[in-house]
PASE-772156 format. One record per residue (C-alpha): chain; residue in one letter; x, y, z. Coordinates in steps of 0.1 Angstrom, whole numbers, plus 2048, in hexadecimal, padded with zeros to 3 digits. Layout:
! PASE-772156
<r chain="A" res="A" u="X" v="Y" w="Z"/>
...
***
This chain:
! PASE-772156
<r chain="A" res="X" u="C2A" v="E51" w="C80"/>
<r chain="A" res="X" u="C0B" v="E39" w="C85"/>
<r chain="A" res="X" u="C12" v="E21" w="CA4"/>
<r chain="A" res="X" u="C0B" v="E04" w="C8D"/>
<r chain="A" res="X" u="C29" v="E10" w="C71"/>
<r chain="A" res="X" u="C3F" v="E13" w="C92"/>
<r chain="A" res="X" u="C38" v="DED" w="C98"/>
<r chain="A" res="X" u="C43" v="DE2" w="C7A"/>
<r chain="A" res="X" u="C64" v="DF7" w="C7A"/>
<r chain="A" res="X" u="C6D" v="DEA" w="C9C"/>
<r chain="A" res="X" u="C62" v="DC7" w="C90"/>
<r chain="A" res="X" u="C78" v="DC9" w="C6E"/>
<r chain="A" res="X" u="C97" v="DD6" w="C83"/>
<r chain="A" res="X" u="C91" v="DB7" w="C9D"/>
<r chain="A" res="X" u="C96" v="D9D" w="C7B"/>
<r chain="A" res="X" u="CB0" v="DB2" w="C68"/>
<r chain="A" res="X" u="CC3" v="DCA" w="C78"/>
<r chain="A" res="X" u="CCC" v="DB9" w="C9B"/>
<r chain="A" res="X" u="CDF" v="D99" w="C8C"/>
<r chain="A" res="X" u="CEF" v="DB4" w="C78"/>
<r chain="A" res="X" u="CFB" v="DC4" w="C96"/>
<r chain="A" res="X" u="D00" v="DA4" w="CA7"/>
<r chain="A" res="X" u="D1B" v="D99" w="C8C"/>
<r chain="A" res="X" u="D2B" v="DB8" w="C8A"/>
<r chain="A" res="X" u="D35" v="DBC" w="CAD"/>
<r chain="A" res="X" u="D40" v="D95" w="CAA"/>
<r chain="A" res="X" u="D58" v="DA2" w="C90"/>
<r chain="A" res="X" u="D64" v="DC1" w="C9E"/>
<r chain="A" res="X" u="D57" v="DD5" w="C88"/>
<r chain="A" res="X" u="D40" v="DE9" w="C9D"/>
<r chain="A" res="X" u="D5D" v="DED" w="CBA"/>
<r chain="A" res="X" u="D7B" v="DF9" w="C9E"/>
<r chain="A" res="X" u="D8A" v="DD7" w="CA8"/>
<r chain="A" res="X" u="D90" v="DCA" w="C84"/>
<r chain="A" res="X" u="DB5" v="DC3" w="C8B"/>
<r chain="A" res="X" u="DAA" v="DAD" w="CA7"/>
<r chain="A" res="X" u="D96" v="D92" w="C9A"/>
<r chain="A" res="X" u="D82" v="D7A" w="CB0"/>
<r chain="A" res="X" u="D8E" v="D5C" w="CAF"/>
<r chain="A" res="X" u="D71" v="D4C" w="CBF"/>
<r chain="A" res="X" u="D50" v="D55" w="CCE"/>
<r chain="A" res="X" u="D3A" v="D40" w="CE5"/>
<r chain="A" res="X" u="D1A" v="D48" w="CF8"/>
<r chain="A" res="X" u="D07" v="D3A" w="D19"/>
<r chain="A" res="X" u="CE6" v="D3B" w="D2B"/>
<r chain="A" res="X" u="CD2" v="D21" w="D3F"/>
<r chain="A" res="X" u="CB0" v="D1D" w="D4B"/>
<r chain="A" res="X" u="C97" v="D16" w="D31"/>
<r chain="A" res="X" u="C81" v="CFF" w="D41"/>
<r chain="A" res="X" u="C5D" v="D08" w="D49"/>
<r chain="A" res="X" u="C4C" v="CFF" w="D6A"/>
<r chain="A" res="X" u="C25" v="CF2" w="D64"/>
<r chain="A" res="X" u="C1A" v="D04" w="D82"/>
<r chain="A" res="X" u="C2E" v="D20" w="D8E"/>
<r chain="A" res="X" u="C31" v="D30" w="D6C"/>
<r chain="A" res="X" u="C36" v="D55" w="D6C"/>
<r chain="A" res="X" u="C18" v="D68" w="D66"/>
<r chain="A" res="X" u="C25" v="D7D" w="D4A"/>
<r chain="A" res="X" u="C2E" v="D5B" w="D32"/>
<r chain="A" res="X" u="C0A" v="D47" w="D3A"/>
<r chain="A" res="X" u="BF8" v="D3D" w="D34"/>
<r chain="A" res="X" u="C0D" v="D20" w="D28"/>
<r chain="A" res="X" u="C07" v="D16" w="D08"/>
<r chain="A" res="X" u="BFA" v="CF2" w="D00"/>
<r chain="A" res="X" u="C1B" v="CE7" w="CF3"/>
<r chain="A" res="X" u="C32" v="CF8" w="D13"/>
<r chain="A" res="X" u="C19" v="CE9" w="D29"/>
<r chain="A" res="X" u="C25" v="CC6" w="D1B"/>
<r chain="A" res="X" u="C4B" v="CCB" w="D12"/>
<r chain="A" res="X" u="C51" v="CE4" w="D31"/>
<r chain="A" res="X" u="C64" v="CFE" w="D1A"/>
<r chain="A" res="X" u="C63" v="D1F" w="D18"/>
<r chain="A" res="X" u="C64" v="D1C" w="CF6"/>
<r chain="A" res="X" u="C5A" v="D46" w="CF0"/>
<r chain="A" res="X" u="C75" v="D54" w="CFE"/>
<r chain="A" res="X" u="C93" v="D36" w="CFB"/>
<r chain="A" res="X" u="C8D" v="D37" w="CD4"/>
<r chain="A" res="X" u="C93" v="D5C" w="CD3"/>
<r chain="A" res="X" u="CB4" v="D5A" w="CE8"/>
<r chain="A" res="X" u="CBF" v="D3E" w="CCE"/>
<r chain="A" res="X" u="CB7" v="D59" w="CB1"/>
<r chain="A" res="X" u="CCE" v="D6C" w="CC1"/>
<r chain="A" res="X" u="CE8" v="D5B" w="CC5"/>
<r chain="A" res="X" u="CE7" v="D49" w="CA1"/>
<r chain="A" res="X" u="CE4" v="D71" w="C9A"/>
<r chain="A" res="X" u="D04" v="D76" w="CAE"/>
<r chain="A" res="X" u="D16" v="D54" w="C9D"/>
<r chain="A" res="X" u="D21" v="D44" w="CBC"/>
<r chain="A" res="X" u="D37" v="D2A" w="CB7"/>
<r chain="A" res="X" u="D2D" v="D18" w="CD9"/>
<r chain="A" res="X" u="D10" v="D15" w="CED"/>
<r chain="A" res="X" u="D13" v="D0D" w="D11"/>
<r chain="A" res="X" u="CF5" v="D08" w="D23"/>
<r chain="A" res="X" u="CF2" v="D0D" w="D4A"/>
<r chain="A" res="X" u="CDB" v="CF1" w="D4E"/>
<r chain="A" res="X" u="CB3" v="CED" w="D5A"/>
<r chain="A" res="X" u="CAC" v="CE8" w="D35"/>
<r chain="A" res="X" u="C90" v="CCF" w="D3D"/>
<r chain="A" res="X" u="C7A" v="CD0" w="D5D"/>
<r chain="A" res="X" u="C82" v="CB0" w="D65"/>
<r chain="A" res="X" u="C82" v="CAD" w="D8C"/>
<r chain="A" res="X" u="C7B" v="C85" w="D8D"/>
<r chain="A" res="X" u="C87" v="C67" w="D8F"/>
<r chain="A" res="X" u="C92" v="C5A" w="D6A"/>
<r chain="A" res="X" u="C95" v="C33" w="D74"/>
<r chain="A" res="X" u="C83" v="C14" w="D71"/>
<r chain="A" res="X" u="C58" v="C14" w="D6E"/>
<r chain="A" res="X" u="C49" v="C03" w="D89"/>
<r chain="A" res="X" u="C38" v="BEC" w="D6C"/>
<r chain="A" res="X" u="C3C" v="BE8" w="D47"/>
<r chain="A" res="X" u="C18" v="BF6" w="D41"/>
<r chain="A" res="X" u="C14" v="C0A" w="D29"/>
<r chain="A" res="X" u="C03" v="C25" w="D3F"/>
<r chain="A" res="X" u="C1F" v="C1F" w="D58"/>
<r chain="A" res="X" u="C3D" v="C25" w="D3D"/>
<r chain="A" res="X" u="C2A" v="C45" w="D2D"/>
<r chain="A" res="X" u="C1E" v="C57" w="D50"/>
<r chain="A" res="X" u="C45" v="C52" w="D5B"/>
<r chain="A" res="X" u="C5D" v="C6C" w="D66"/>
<r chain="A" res="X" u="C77" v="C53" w="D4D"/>
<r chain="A" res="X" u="C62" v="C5C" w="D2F"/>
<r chain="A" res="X" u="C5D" v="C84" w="D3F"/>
<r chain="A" res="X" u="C81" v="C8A" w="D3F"/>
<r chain="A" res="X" u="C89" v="C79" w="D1E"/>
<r chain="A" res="X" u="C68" v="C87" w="D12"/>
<r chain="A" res="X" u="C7B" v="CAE" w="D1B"/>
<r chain="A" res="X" u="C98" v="CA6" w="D12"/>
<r chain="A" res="X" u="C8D" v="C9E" w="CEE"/>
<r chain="A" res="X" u="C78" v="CC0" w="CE7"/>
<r chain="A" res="X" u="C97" v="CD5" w="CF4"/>
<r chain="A" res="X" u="CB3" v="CC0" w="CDF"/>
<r chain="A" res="X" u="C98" v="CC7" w="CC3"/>
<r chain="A" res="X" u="C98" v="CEC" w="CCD"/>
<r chain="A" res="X" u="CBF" v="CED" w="CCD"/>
<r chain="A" res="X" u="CC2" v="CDA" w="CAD"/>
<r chain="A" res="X" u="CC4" v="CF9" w="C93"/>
<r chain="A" res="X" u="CDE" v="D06" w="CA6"/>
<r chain="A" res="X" u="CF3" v="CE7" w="C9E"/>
<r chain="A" res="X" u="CED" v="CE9" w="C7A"/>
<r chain="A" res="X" u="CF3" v="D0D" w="C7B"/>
<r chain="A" res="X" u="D17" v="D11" w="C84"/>
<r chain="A" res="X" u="D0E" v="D0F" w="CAF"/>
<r chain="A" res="X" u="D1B" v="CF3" w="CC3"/>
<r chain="A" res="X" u="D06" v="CE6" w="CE0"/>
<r chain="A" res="X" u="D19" v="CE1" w="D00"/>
<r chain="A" res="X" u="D02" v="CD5" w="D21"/>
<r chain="A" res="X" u="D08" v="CE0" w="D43"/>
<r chain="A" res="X" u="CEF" v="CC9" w="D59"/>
<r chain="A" res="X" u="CDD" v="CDE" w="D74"/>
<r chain="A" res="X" u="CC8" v="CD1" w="D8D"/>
<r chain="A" res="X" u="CA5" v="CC5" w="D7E"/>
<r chain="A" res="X" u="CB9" v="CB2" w="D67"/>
<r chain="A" res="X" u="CCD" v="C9F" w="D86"/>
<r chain="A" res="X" u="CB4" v="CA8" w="DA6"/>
<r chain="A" res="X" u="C95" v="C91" w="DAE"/>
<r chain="A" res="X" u="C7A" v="CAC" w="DBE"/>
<r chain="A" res="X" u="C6A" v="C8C" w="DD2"/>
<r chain="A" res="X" u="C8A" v="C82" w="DE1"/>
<r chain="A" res="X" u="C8D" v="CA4" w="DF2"/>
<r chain="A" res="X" u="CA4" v="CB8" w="DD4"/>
<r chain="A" res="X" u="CBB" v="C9C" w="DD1"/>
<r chain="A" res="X" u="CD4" v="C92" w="DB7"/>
<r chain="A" res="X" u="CCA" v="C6D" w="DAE"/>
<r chain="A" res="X" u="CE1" v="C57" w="D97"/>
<r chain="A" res="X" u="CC3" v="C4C" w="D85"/>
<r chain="A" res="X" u="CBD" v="C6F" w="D73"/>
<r chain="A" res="X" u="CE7" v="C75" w="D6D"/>
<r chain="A" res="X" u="CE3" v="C57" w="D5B"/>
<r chain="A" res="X" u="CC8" v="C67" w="D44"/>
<r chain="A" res="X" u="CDD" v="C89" w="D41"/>
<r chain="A" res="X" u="CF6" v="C72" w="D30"/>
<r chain="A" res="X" u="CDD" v="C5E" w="D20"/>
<r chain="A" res="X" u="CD0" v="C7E" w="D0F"/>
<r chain="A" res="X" u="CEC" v="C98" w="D0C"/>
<r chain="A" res="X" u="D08" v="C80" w="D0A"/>
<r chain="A" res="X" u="D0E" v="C7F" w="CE4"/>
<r chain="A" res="X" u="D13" v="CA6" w="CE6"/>
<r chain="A" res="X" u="D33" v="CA0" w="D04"/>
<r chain="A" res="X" u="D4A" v="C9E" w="CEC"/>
<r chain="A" res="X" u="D46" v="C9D" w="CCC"/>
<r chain="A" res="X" u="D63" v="CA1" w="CBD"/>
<r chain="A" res="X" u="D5C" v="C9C" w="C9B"/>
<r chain="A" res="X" u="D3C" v="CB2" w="C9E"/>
<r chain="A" res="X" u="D50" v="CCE" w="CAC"/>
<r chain="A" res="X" u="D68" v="CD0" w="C95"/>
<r chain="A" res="X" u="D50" v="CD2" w="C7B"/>
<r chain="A" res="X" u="D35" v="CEE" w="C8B"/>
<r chain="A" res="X" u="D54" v="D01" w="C9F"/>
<r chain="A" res="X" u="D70" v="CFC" w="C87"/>
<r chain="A" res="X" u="D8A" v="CF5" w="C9E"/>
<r chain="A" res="X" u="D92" v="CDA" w="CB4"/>
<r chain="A" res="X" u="D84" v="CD0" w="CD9"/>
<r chain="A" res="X" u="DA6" v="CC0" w="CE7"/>
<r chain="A" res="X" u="DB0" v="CB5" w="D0A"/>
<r chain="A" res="X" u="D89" v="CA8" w="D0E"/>
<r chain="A" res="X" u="D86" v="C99" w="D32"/>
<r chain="A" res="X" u="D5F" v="C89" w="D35"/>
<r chain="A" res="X" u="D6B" v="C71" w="D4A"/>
<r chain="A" res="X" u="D63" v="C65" w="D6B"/>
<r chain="A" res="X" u="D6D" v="C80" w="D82"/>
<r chain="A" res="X" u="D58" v="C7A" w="DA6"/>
<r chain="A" res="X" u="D75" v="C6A" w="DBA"/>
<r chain="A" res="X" u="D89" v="C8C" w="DBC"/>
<r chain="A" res="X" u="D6A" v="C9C" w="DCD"/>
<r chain="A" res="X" u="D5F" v="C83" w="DE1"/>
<r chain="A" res="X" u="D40" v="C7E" w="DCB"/>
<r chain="A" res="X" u="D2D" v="C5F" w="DC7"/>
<r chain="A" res="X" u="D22" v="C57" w="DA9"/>
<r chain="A" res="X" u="D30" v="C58" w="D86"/>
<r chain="A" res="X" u="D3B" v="C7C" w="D7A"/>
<r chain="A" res="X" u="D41" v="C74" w="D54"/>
<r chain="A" res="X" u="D32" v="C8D" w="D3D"/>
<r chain="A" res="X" u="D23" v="CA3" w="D5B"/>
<r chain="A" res="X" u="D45" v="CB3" w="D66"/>
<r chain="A" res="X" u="D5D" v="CB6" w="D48"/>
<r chain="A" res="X" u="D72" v="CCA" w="D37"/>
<r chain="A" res="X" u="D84" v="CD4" w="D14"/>
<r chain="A" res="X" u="D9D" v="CEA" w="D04"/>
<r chain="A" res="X" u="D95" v="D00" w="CE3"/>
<r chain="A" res="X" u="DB7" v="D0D" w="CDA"/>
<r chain="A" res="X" u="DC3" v="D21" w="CF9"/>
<r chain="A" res="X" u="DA5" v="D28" w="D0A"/>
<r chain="A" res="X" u="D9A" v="D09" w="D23"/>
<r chain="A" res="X" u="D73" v="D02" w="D27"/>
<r chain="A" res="X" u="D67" v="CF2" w="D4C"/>
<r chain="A" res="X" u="D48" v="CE1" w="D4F"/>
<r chain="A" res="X" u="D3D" v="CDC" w="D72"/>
<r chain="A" res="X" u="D1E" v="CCC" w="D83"/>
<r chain="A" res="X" u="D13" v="CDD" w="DA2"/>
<r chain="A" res="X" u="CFB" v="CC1" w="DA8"/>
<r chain="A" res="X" u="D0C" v="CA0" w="DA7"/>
<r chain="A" res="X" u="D01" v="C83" w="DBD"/>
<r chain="A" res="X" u="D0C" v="C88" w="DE1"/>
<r chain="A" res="X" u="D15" v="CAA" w="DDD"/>
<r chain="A" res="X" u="CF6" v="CC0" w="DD4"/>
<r chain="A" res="X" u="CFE" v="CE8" w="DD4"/>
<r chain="A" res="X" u="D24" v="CDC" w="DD3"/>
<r chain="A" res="X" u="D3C" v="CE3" w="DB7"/>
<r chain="A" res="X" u="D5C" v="CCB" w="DB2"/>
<r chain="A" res="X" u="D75" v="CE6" w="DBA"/>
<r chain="A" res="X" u="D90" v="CC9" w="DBD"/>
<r chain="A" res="X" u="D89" v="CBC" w="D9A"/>
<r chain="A" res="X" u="D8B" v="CE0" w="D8D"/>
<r chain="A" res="X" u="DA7" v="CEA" w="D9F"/>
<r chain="A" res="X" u="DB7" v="CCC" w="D90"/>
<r chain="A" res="X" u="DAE" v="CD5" w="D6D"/>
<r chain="A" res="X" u="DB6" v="CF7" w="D68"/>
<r chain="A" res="X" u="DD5" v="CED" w="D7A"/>
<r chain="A" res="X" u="DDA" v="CD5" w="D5B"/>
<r chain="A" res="X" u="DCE" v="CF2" w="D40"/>
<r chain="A" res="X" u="DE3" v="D08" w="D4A"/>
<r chain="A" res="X" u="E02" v="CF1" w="D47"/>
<r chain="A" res="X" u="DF4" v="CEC" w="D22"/>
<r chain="A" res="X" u="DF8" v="D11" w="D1C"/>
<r chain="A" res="X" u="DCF" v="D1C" w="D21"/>
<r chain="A" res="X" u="DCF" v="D41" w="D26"/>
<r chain="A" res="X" u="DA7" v="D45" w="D27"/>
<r chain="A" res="X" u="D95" v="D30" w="D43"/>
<r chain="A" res="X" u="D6B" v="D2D" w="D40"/>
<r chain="A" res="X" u="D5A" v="D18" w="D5C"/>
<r chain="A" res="X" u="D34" v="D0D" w="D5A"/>
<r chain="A" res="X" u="D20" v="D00" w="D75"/>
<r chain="A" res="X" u="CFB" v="D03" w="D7C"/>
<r chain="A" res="X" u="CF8" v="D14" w="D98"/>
<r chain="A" res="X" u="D0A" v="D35" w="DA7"/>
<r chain="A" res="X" u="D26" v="D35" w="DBE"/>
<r chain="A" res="X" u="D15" v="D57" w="DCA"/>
<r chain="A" res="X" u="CEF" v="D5B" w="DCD"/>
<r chain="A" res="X" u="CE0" v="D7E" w="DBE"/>
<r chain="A" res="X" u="CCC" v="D8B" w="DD3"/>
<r chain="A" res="X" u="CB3" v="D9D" w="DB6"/>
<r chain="A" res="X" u="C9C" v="DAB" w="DD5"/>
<r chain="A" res="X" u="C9C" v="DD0" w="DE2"/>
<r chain="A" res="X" u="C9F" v="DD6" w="DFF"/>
<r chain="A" res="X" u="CAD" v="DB5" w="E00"/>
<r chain="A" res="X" u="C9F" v="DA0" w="E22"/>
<r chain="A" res="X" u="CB4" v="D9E" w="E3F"/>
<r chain="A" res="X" u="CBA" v="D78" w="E37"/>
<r chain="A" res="X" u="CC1" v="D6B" w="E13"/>
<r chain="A" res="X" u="CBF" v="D48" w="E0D"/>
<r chain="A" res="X" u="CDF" v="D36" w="DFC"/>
<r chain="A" res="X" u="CD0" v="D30" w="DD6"/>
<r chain="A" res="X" u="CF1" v="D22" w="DCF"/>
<r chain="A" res="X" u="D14" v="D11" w="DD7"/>
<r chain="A" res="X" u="D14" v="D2D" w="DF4"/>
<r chain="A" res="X" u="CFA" v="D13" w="E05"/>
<r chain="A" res="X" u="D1B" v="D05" w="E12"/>
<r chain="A" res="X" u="D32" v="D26" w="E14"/>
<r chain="A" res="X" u="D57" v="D14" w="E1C"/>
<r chain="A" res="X" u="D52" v="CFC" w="DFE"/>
<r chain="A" res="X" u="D45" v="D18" w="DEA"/>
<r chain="A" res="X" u="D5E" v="D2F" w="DF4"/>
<r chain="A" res="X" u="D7B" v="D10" w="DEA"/>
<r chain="A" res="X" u="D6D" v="D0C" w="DC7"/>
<r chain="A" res="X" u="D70" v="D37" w="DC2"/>
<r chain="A" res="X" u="D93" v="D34" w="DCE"/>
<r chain="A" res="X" u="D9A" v="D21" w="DAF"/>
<r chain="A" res="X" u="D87" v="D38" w="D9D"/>
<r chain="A" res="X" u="D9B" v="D56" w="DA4"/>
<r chain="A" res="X" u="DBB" v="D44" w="DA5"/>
<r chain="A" res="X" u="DBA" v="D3C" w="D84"/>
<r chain="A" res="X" u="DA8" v="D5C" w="D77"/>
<r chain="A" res="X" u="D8B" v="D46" w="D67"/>
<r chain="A" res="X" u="D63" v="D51" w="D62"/>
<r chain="A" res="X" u="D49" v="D43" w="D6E"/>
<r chain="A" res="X" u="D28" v="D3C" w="D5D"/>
<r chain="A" res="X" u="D08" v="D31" w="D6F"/>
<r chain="A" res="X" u="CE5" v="D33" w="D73"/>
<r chain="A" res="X" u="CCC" v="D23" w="D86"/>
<r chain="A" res="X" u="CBC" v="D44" w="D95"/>
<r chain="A" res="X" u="CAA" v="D51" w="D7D"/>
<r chain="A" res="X" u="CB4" v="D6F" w="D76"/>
<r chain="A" res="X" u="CD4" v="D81" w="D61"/>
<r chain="A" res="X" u="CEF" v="D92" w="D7A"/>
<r chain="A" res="X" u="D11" v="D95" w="D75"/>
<r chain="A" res="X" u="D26" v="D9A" w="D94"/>
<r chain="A" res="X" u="D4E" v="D99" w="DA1"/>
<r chain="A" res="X" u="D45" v="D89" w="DC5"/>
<r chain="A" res="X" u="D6B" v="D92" w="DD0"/>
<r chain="A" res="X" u="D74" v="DAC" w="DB9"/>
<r chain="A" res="X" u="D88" v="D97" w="D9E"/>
<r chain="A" res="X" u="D78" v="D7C" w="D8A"/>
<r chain="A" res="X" u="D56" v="D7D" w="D7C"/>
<r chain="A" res="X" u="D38" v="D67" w="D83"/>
<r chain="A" res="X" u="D1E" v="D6B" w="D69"/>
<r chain="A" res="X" u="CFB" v="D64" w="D6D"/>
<r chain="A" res="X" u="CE6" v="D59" w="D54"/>
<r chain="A" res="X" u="CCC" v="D44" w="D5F"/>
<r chain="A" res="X" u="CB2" v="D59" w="D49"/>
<r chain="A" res="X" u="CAB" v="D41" w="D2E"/>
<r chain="A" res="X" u="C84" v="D42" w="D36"/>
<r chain="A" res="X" u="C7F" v="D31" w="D51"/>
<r chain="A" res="X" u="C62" v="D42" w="D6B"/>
<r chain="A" res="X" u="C74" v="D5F" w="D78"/>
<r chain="A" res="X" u="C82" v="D64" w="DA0"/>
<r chain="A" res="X" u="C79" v="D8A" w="D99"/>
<r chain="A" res="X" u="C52" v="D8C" w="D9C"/>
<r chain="A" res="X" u="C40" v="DA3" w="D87"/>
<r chain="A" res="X" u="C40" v="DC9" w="D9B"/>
<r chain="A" res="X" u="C59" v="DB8" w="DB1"/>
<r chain="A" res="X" u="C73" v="DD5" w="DBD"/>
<r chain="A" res="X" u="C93" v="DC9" w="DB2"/>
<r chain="A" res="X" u="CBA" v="DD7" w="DB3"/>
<r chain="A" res="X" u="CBA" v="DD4" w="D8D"/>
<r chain="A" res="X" u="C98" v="DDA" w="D7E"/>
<r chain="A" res="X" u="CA4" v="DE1" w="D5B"/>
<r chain="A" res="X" u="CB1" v="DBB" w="D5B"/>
<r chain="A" res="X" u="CA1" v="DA5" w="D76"/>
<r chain="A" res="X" u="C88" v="D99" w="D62"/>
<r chain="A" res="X" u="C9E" v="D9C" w="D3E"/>
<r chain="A" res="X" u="C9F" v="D76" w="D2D"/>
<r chain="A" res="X" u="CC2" v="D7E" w="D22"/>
<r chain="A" res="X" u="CE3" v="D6C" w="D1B"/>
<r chain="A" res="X" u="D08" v="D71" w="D1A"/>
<r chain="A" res="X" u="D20" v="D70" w="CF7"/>
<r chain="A" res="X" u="D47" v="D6F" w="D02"/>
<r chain="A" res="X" u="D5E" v="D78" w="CE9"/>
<r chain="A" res="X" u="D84" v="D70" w="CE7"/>
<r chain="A" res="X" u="D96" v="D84" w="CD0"/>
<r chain="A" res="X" u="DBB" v="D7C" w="CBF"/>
<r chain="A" res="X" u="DCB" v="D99" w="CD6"/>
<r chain="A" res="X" u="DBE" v="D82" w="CF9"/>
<r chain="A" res="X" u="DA4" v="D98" w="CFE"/>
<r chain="A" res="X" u="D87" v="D87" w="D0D"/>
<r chain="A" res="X" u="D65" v="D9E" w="D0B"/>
<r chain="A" res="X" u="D44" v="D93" w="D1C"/>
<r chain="A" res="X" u="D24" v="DA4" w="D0F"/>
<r chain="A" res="X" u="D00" v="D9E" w="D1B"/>
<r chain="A" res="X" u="CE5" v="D9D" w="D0A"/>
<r chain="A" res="X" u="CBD" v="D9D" w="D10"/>
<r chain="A" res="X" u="C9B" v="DA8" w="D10"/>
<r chain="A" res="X" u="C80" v="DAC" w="D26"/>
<r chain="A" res="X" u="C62" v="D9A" w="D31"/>
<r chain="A" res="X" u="C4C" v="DA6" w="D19"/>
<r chain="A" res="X" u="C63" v="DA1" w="CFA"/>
<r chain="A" res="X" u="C70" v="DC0" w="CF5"/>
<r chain="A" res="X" u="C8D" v="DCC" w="CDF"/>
<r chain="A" res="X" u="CB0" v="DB4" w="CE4"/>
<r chain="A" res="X" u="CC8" v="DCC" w="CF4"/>
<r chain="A" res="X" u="CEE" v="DCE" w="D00"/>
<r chain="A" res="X" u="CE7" v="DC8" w="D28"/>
<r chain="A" res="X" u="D11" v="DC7" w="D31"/>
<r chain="A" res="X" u="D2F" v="DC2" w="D24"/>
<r chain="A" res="X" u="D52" v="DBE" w="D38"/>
<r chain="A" res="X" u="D73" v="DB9" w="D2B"/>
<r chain="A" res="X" u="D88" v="D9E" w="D3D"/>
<r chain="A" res="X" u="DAA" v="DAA" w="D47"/>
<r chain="A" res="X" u="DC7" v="D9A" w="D35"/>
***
């Protein structure tokens, strides 16, 4: 068969065959499951943002427009094919969607040159070309729900620190997506209830406003957790006393299925082999006795957690039991160099993402999904099924 017939083939079976497959095993149909339906599907990744100098080699060079909107626009549009494809019914994303990494407050004039060379106008300017990005999903039965991570929070100048300035501009920007009730009715077809977006610093010690960076909802009986990792005062902390708090609350509601978010992992992979004799903490394990609070709640109440951050897909049970899923493989430059000898080769450098479905019987199955570096075929990467 001529190479360039074999292109095509693979090419057609990319656009027809895979959202085939992709809705088939939402139904059950591939699995012999049809006598336990899902009754509702959601999927997460993070890390989309591109950096304007430390791009990886294999995705430059940029293109004019990445250069200017600090996307990855390649490789995030094909995860969001796939997981219209797949008909998610929620999107959370593991934040770093913009670059960010400034100060979003006041200019130090009202020049015009001043205003437009600000990191104000950069972050809303980001912000804008991924909302734009994420739009079709919302129009195609996907709803949108923001985790902020730590460009959107962190000022690079001010030594990787959370500044109140930029969680105002997180709200600013992502705000009318935490919650929209009426919206998610509409695109998920069933209710968000129990919504908490409100202030929620004072439990944690933090010290700044908290609303609609750590929050939380209810879709039937599964309970959704929204953490940020990142909030002012407490960078590479999670609020293990808010969340302890509210899956206390859930499950006195009746939740039976628990899903935490954060940005950052409560256990850093260490991608490299042989792995060198000191690792540096990419995560809440920065601070190991706070870390190790926050995955007490974890296990206690049997929840998964969802993170990026490093960039890279691992998924990994750091004390046997509960699940911490990494997916910070959205497209941004990867922490696997290219040649670099890794533990997982196949899937260090995979932009991949991970579709959870719950089905009517409790059953909770988490597959992953991806493809590699150079934009070969989607594949299955791992699926787990949750204990009951």
């Amino acid at each position: 068969m001529p190479s360039i017939f074999k292109n095509v083939v693979l090419i057609l079976c990319q656009l027809f065959l895979l959202p085939m497959v992709f809705a088939a095993t939402a139904s059950g149909k591939h699995s012999g499951k049809v006598n336990d339906p899902v009754i509702l599907s959601f999927s997460t990744v993070g890390d989309s943002r591109q950096d304007p100098v430390a791009f990886d080699p294999s995705a430059g060079p940029l293109t004019a427009q990445d250069k200017i909107w600090l996307q990855n626009s390649k490789a995030w549009s094909r995860i969001m094919q796939g997981i219209q494809a797949q008909k998610s019914k929620l999107l959370f994303f593991n934040g770093d969607m913009i670059m960010g990494y400034g100060l979003a407050g006041p200019t130090p004039s009202n020049s015009i040159a001043d205003v437009v060379g600000s990191d104000l106008m950069a972050f809303y300017r980001q912000y804008a070309f991924w909302r734009g990005m994420v739009a079709p999903l919302m129009e195609s039965g996907t709803y949108v729900v923001p985790v902020a991570g730590n460009h959107e929070v962190q000022s690079k100048a001010a030594g990787k620190k959370t500044q109140v300035e930029n969680e105002h501009a997180w709200r600013a920007n992502m705000g009318d997506l935490i919650i929209d009730a009426t919206r998610f009715k509409a695109i998920v077809g069933k209710d968000a209830t129990h919504v908490d977006v409100s202030n929620n610093a004072g439990m944690d010690s933090f010290k700044s406003d908290q609303s609609q960076l750590t929050y939380s909802f209810d879709v039937e009986d599964s309970h959704f957790s929204v953490v940020n990792t990142d909030a002012f005062g407490g960078d590479s902390m999670a609020p293990s006393g808010w969340l302890l708090n509210d899956l206390a609350s859930a499950t006195r509601r009746g939740a039976k299925h628990f899903f935490v978010f954060g940005h950052k992992p409560a256990y850093t992979y260490v991608y490299k082999k042989p792995a060198p004799d000191k690792i540096e903490a990419a995560g809440l394990d920065k601070y190991p006795s706070q870390r190790d609070e926050f995955w007490r709640v974890i296990e206690q109440y049997g929840a998964t957690y969802f993170c990026g951050h490093e960039h890279e897909f691992n998924m990994m049970q750091p004390k046997g039991a509960a699940w911490q899923v990494l997916v910070g493989s959205g497209g941004s430059p990867w922490d696997a160099q290219a040649g670099e000898e890794t533990k997982n080769p196949g899937t260090d450098r995979a932009y991949a993402w991970a579709t959870v479905l719950i089905r009517k019987s409790g059953k909770v199955e988490i597959s992953a999904y991806g493809f590699s570096d150079v934009y070969g075929p989607t594949r299955l990467l791992k699926k787990v099924v949750l204990p009951r």
